[in-house]
C-alpha positions, 0 to 999 in steps of 0.5 A: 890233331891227327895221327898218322903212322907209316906201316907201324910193325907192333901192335902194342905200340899201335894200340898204345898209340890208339889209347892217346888218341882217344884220350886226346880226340886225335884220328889215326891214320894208319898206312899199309902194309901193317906189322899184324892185324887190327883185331889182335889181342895185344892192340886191345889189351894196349889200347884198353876199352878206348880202342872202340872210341878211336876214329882210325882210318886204313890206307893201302899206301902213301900215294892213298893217304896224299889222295885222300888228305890232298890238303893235309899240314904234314910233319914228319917224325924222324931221327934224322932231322934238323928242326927239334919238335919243339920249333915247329908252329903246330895247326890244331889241324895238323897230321903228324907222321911217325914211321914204322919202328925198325926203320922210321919214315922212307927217306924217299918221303923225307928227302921231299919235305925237309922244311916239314922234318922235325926229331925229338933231341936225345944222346948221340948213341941212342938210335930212336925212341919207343914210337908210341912215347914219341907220339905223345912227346909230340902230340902234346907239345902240338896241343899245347901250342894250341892251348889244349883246346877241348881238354880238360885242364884241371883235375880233382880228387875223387875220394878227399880235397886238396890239403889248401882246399880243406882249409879255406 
């Protein structure tokens, strides 16, 4: 899966982002101009010791991005779509795209591609979700769509054994 956020303003946000992409083998896609830069302290205090394990590509706009991804299966994260994420049919390949937290994706994008538009359902008067909790929502419905392919499914305790496990 892919990541791709449109100028994202808060670091820790980003290096919250970038922590759920390493732990999902997610590449992030970042679009100029960013809020701060990618060696703050608030982004690595975020994202932890994963930061380094994250595979982050930098654009210098939009038009770059489209150029260097011409094939890219783009859905569009907004408050203002029709289509609940839910309803979406997510390739293993997709990019899913997230505006930057004061004012989402440009609606110039989003007036393209209304087919591609999808929102996370929430009360009327709420305005919009922190952006790295709505990165997962829809990251992991989109790799549960795909069966979690390449991801560890199944947990273990490190010190005990479950309770039905001792038993038997």
């Amino acid at each position: 899966m892919h990541i791709v956020l449109h100028q994202p303003e808060i670091p820790a946000n980003t290096g919250n982002i970038g922590r759920t992409c390493a732990a999902t083998k997610s590449r992030l896609h970042l679009i100029e101009p960013l809020g701060f830069r990618l060696n703050e302290k608030a982004i690595r205090r975020a994202g932890m010791d994963y930061w380094e394990t994250v595979d982050v590509t930098r654009y210098v706009n939009y038009e770059a991005f489209l150029l260097q991804n011409p094939n890219a299966a783009i859905w569009y994260a907004t408050t203002k779509a029709e289509k609940v994420y839910t309803e979406a049919a997510f390739g293993m390949d997709d990019y899913l795209m997230f505006g930057k937290e004061s004012g989402g994706i440009p609606e110039e994008i989003l007036a393209e591609h209304k087919e591609r538009c999808i929102r996370i359902p929430m009360l009327e008067e709420t305005r919009s979700l922190n952006l790295s909790n709505a990165v997962a929502i829809v990251l992991y419905e989109a790799l549960r769509q795909n069966g979690f392919a390449g991801m560890q499914t199944v947990g273990k305790l490190h010190r005990l054994t479950w309770k039905d496990e001792a038993q038997s």
